[in-house]
N, C-alpha and C positions, 0 to 999 in steps of 0.2 A: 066891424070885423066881418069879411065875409067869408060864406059856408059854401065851401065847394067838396065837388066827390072826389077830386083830385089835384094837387097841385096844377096853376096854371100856364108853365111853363115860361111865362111873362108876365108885359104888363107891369103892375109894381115890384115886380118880381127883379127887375133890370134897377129900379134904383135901391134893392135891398144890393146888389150884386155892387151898385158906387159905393154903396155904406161900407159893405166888409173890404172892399178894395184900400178906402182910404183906413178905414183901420186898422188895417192887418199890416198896412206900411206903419201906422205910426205905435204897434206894438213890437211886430218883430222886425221892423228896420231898424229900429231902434235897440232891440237887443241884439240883432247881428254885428250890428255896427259898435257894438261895447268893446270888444275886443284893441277899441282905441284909446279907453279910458284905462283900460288892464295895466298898460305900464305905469299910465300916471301913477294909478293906487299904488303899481307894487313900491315907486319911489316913496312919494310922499308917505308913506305911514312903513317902511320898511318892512314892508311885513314879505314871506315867500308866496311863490307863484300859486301852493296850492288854496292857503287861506283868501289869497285876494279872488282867487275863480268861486268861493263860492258865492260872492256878493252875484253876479248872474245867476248861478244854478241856483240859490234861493231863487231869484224872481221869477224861474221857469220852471220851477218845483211849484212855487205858490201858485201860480196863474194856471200851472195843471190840475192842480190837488184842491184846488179853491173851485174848479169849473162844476159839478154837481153841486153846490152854493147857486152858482149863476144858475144852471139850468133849473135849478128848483124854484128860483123866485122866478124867471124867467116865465115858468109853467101857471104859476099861479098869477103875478101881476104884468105880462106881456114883458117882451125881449126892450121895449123903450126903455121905460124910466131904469130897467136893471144896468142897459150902459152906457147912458147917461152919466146915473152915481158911479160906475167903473172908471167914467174919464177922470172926473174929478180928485179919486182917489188917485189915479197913477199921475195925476198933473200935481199932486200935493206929495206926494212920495220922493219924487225927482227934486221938487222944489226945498223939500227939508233935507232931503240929500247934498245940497250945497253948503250947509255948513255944517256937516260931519266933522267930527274930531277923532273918530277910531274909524277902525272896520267895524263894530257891531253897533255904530250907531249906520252904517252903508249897509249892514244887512238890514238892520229894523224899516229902515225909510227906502229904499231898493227892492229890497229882497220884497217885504215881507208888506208894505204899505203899496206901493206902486202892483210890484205880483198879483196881491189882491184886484186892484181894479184892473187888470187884465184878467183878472179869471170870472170877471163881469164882464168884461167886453169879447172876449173871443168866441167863443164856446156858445153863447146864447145868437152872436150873429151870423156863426154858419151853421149853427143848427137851423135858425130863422130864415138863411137862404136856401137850407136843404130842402123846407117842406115848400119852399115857391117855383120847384123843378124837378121834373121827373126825366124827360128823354133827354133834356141838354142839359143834367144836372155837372158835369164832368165839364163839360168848356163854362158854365158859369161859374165855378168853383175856380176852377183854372184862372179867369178872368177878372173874378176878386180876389185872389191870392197874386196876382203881379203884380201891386201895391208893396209884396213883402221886395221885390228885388229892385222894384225902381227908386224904394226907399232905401234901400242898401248902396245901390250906386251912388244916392244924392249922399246918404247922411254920413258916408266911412270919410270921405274927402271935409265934408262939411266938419262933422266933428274935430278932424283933425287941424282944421283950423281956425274953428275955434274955442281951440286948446292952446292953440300959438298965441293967440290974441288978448283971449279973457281966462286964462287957465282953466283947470276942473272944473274948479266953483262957478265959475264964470260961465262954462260950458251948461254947466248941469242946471243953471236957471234959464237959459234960453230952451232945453229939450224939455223942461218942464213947459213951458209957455207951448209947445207945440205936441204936448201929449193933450192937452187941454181942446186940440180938437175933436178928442173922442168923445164930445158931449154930443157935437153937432151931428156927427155919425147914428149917434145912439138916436137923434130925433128923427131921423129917415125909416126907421124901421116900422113897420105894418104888420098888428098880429095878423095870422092867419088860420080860419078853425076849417078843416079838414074832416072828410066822411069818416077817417081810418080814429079818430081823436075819441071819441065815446067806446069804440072796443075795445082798448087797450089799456083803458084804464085808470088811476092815479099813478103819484111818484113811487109809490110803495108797491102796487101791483105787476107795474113795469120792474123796476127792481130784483124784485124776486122772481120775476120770468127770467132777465137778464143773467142772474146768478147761477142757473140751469140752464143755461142756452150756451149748447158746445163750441160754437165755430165762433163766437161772441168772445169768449172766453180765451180759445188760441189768437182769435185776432187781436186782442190785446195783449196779448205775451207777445206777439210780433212785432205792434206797436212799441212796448216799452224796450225793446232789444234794438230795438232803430232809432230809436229817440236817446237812448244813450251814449252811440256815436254820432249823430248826424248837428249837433251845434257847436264839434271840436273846432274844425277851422275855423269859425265865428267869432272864437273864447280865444284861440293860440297862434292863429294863422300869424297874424304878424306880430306874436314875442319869438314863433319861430322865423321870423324872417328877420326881426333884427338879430336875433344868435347868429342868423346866415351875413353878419355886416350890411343886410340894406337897410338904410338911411329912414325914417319915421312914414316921409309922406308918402313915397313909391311904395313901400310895407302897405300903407290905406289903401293907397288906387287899386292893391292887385284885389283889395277885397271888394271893388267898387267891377272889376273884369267878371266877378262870380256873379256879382249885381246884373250884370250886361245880357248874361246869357239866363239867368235865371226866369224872368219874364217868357221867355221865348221856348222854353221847358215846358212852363206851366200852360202855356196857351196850346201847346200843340200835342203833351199829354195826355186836355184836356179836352182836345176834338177826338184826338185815338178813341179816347177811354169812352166819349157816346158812338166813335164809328164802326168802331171791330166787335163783332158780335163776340160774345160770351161776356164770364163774371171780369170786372177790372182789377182783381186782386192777381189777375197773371200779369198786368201789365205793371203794377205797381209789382210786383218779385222783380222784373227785371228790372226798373230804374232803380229798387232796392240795392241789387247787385250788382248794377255796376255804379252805385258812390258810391258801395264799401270796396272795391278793387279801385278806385281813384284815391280813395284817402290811406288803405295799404303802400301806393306804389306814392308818396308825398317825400318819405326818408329814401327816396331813390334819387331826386330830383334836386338837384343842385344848380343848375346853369338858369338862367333866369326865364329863357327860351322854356325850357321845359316844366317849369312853376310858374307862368301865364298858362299851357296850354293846359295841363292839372287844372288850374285852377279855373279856366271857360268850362273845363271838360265837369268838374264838380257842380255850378252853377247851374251846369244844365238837368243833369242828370237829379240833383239834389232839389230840384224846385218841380220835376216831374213827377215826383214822387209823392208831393205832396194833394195837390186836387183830388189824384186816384186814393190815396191814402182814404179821402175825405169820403167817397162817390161809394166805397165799399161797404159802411157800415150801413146806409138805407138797404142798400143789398140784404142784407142779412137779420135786422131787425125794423127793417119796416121806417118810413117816415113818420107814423106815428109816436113811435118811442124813439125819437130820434136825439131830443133833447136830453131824456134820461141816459141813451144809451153813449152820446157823445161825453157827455159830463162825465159819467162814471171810465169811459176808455181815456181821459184826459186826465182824472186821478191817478189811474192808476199807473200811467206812463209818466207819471211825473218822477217816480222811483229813477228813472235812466236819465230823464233831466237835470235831480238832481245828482246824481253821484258819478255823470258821464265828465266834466271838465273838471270838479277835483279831481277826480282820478289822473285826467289828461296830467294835470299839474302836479302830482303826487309823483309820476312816474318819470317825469321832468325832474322835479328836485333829489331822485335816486339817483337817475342814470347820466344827469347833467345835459341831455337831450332832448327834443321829442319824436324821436322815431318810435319808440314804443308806443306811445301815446297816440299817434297819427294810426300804427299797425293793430292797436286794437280797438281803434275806433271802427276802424273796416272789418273786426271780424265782430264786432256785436250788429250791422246790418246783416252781413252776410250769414250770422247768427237767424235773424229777424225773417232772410228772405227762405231762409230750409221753413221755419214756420207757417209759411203764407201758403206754402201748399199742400198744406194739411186742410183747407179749407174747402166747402162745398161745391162741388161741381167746377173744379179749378184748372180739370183737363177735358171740360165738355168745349163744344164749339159756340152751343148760345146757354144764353141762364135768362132769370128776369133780371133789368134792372130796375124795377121800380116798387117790387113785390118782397117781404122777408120771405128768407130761407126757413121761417117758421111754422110748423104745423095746424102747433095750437092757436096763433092769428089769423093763419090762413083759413082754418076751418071759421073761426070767429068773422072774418071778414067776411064769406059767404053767406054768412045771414043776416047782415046788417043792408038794410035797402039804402041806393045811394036817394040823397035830394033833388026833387024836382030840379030840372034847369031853372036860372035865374033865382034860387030861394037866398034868400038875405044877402043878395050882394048889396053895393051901396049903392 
């Protein structure tokens, strides 16, 4: 493990960036692409739209709410072996999920088995690519995060067809076989020990900084306000497009259109966010603001023309938002406490995970629609984006991006000498 003064902006830093790439497709492509299995469940077990939505919102409530687990073990036995046992777990999850006989044996093996090993696997590998980038932290983020849309394009089609073919069950043992490549993901990882890693502390010291640290504190109330609408169309898009009469497979493709521009979001966010001086929490309020004015204007849109161009126009904006989402919190608490502070901003946003597509569904089985649901999914972002500029130095022109916004680090940092060049590298 080697001891540097500061991340090294490469080098194994680029195959930490293929690790989270292909993981992040085969966690959240995978859950974006669920929204295909939605209808099966709602038939086969009769159950209404809003019980069947929670079998996802458990698994991205657990994978949130589970992430301070990863990054704890993560801290103490390196980000490897912790997602590693993560793949395992969501490939065993999925796999005892094929032969469910309720919903609550789909929540326990979904929700609640598979959830967990995502909240081993996510959280510990961008916090583990966070600290291998400081100036291009923003296009590496961006760059392992379009794994999440090129896995959406492939897997919304794919699943749907093979649901035609080998039904649910059927389905749901072949997704397990390709969750199971999160083992090999987990093996590419490289701990790395850092000048900033002795000031700051243990899990417990960080912690209690974190709990008293203001801009920490609103950016995660921003978080969980965006996270409660931002995986409505994923969960509902196409039950509302069959209410709309189109047809199963055309319903997949449009979420496969969101796939297309999603990638292309993230990548060019992710050059923004290291080229425009200042903090990237202005750049993340706008991609904020405008998915929640695209998923407001969804119950306007009726003619198919206009729910393709919604739906490119959501893709893009919705996948930009996330690298900078990611690129903000070294901002503010330092790449040091990155893993505590990521883990704990992923708990606590799990709250809008979980209770953002029941609700979708709840409000559905009221009003026999989803305009409501589509309309307050765009106002808990646009909620999220008033928040984000409350944050520090949000209307300056430059900020640091590689330094917290923290006093008591910063003063801490000043006294700690960096290591000779060359000390314990390999």
């Amino acid at each position: 493990m080697a001891l540097r003064a500061e991340p090294p902006d490469g080098g194994w830093g680029w195959m930490v960036v293929l690790s989270a790439f292909f993981q992040s497709a085969l966690v959240f492509g995978v859950l974006r692409s669920f929204g295909v299995f939605f209808v099966e469940f709602v038939a086969a077990f009769e159950e209404p739209a809003a019980r069947v939505s929670w079998i996802a919102s458990i698994g991205i409530a657990v994978q949130q709410f589970g992430s301070p687990v990863g990054s704890a073990l993560s801290t103490k036995f390196g980000p490897r072996p912790v997602v590693m046992a993560g793949g395992i777990l969501a490939a065993l999850g999925m796999l005892l999920a094929a032969f469910a006989t309720s919903l609550t044996h789909l929540y326990l093996s979904i929700g609640l088995l598979s959830g967990s090993g995502w909240a081993l696997t996510f959280t510990p590998t961008l916090a583990c690519l966070s600290r291998y980038f400081s100036r291009r932290r923003s296009l590496a983020t961006g760059l392992a995060l379009t794994g999440v849309g090129l896995s959406s394009f492939a897997f919304a089609p794919l699943f749907q067809w093979l649901l035609s073919q080998y039904a649910w069950r059927g389905a749901l043992l072949l997704v397990s076989s390709l969750s199971l490549h999160l083992v090999a993901c987990g093996a590419l990882l490289r701990p790395l020990s850092l000048a900033e890693d002795p000031v700051v502390g243990g899990p417990g010291a960080q912690l209690a900084n974190l709990l008293h640290h203001g801009p920490f504190l609103r950016y995660t109330v921003a978080l969980t306000l965006i996270n409660t609408g931002y995986f409505i169309p994923y969960v509902h898009l196409v039950a509302h497009l069959r209410d709309l009469d189109w047809d199963p497979l055309p319903a997949a493709f449009l979420l496969s259109a969101a796939a297309i521009s999603d990638p292309v979001g993230r990548v060019a966010s992710g050059w923004l966010g290291d080229a425009v001086p200042g903090p990237v929490a202005r750049l993340l309020m706008l991609w904020t603001t405008m998915t929640g004015v695209i998923l407001a204007l969804y119950p306007v849109a009726q003619a198919p023309t206009a729910l393709v161009a919604l739906t490119v126009a959501y893709g893009f904006t919705s996948g930009a938002l996330t690298p900078v989402a990611f690129s903000v919190l070294p901002e503010l608490v330092g790449t040091g406490k990155i893993y505590c502070g990521l883990g704990l901003v992923q708990m606590v946003e799990s709250i809008g995970g979980l209770l953002g597509a029941p609700l979708s569904g709840y409000l559905r089985d009221v009003t026999g629609t989803y305009t409501a649901s589509f309309v307050v999914a765009g106002a808990f972002l646009l909620a999220g984006s008033g928040v984000l500029i409350t944050l520090p130095h949000f209307f300056c022109f430059s900020a640091p991006t590689s330094k917290p916004q923290d006093p008591v680090t910063e003063a801490l940092d000043a006294k700690v000498p960096l290591p000779r060049e060359g000390l314990g590298e390999d």
